[in-house]
N, C-alpha and C positions, 0 to 999 in steps of 0.2 A: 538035091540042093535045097530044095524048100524044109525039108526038115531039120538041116544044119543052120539054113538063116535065121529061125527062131530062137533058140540059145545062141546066138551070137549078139542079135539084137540084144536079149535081157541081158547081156554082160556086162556090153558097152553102158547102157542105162544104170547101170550098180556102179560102173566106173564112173560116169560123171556125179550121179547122186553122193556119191561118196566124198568127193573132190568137191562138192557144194559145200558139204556138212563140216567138212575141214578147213575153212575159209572164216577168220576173223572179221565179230563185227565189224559192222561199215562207221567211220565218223560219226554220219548224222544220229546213228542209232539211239535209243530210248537208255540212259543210265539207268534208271529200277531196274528197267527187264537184263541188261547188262549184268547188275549186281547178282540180281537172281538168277543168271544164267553162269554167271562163273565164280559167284560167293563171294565177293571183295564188296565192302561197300563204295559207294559211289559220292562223288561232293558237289556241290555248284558253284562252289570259289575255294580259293587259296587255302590251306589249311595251317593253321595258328598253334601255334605250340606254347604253352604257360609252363613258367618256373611252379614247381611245386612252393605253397607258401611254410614262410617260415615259422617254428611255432613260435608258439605266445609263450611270454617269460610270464613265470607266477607273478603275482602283483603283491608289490609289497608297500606295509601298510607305513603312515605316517599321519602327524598331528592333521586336522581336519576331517579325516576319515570318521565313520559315524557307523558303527557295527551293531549288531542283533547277536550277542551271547545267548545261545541256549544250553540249558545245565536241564536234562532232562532228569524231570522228576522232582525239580528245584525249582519251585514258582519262584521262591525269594531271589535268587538268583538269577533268573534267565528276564534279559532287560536290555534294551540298546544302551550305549554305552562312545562316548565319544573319544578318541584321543587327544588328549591336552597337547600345549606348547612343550611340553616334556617327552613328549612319546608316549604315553602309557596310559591306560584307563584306571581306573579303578574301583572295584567290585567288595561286594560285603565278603566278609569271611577272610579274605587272604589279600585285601588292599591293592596296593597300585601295581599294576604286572606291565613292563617293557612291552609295546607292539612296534613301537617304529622298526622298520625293517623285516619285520616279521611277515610272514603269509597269513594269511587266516588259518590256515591247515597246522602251521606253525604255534599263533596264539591259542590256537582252541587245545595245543597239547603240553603247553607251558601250564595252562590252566588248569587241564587235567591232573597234571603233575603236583600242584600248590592243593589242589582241591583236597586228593590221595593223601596228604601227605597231614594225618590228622582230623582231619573233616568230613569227608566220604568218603564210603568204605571201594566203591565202583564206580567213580561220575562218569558219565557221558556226556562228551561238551562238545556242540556244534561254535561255528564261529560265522555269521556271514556279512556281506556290505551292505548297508542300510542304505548310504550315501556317500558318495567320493568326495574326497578334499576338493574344493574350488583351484580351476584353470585361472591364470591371467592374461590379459591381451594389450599390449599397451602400444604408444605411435600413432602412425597415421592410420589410425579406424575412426569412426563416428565416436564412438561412447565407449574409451578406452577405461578397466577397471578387472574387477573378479567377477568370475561367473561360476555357476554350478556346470560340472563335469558331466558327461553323457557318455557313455559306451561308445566306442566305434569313432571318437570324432577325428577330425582332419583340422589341419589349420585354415582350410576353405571354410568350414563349416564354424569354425572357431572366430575368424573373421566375418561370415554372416550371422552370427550373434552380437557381436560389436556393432552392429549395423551397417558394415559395411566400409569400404577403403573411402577413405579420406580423396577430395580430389589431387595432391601431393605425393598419394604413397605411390612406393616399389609395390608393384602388382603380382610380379614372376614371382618372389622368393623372398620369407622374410627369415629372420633370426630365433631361433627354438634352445629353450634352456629346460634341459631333462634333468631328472635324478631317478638315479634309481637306486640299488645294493652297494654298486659302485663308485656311489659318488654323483657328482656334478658334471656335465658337459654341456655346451655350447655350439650351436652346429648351422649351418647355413639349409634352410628346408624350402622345398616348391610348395604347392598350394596342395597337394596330395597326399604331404607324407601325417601320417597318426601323430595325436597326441594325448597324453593319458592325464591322469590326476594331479597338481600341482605345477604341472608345466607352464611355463614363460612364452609366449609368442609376442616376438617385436616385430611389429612393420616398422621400415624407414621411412625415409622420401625418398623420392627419384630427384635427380640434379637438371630434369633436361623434361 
């Protein structure tokens, strides 16, 4: 008997060891050692899901806009260049060229185009923004007027340039008038949404 109680013991013993080893972590347990033990990574809070953003429309150019023409190879030529109340700049050699509406990608290939056509045999012509046309902000702000445009603005940041809401204004949501390729719109905006080059922001008053 004593020599069968020996392999009966180690079995028993393999059988519960075994049954240990198949038993899911506990609650309390460690998330690292967790992740690392079953390959999923681990969170400490709620997990948030974002909309992928949406692209950026080309930017199209209009009167105030203030460009850097490069015509490489062509000191005489390559020059900032501002857009007049007409749309259009105008450069030595081939004179006034249409940009409103245009890209820069767009003007630097209309340019190209005029340059080719009698004047140089291969121009290469860059086009970029020096300076954006002036935003305006007008209503219940401090120091309502035009300002110079900045990358990236929001009508918060557009109204903390004005100095600030008036004690009178709508605070939530003011009034934004866009143009783009499109055309003209008019739109009711929170204090978050973007604003670009030439754009209108009206704050109101509040009634109450």
């Amino acid at each position: 008997m004593r020599d069968l109680r020996a392999p009966l013991v180690c079995l028993i013993a393999a059988l519960a060891l075994s049954g240990c080893m198949g038993r899911t972590s506990p609650v309390g347990g460690d998330p690292a050692l967790d992740s690392m033990a079953y390959g999923q990574p681990s969170f400490a809070g709620p997990i948030a899901y974002a909309e992928p953003a949406p692209p950026r429309e080309a930017y199209n150019l209009g009167p105030g806009d203030k460009l850097r023409v490069v015509v490489y190879g062509q000191e005489g030529l390559t020059n900032s260049y501002a857009i007049d109340a007409a749309g259009a700049i105008t450069m030595p050699l081939i004179g006034s060229v249409p940009a409103r509406g245009r890209t820069p990608a767009g003007l630097a290939a209309e340019i190209t185009a005029r340059l080719r056509n009698g004047f140089i045999r291969e121009p290469s012509v860059a086009v970029e923004i020096e300076a954006y046309r002036p935003f305006f902000i007008l209503g219940e702000v401090q120091a309502p007027g035009q300002y110079p445009y900045v990358p990236n603005m929001t009508v918060e940041s557009a109204v903390a340039i004005a100095g600030g809401f008036s004690p009178r204004a709508k605070r939530d949501q003011v009034t934004l008038t866009h143009t783009d390729a499109s055309g003209a719109g008019r739109f009711i905006a929170p204090l978050g949404t973007p604003i670009g080059p030439g754009d209108t922001v009206f704050v109101g008053e509040r009634w109450f």
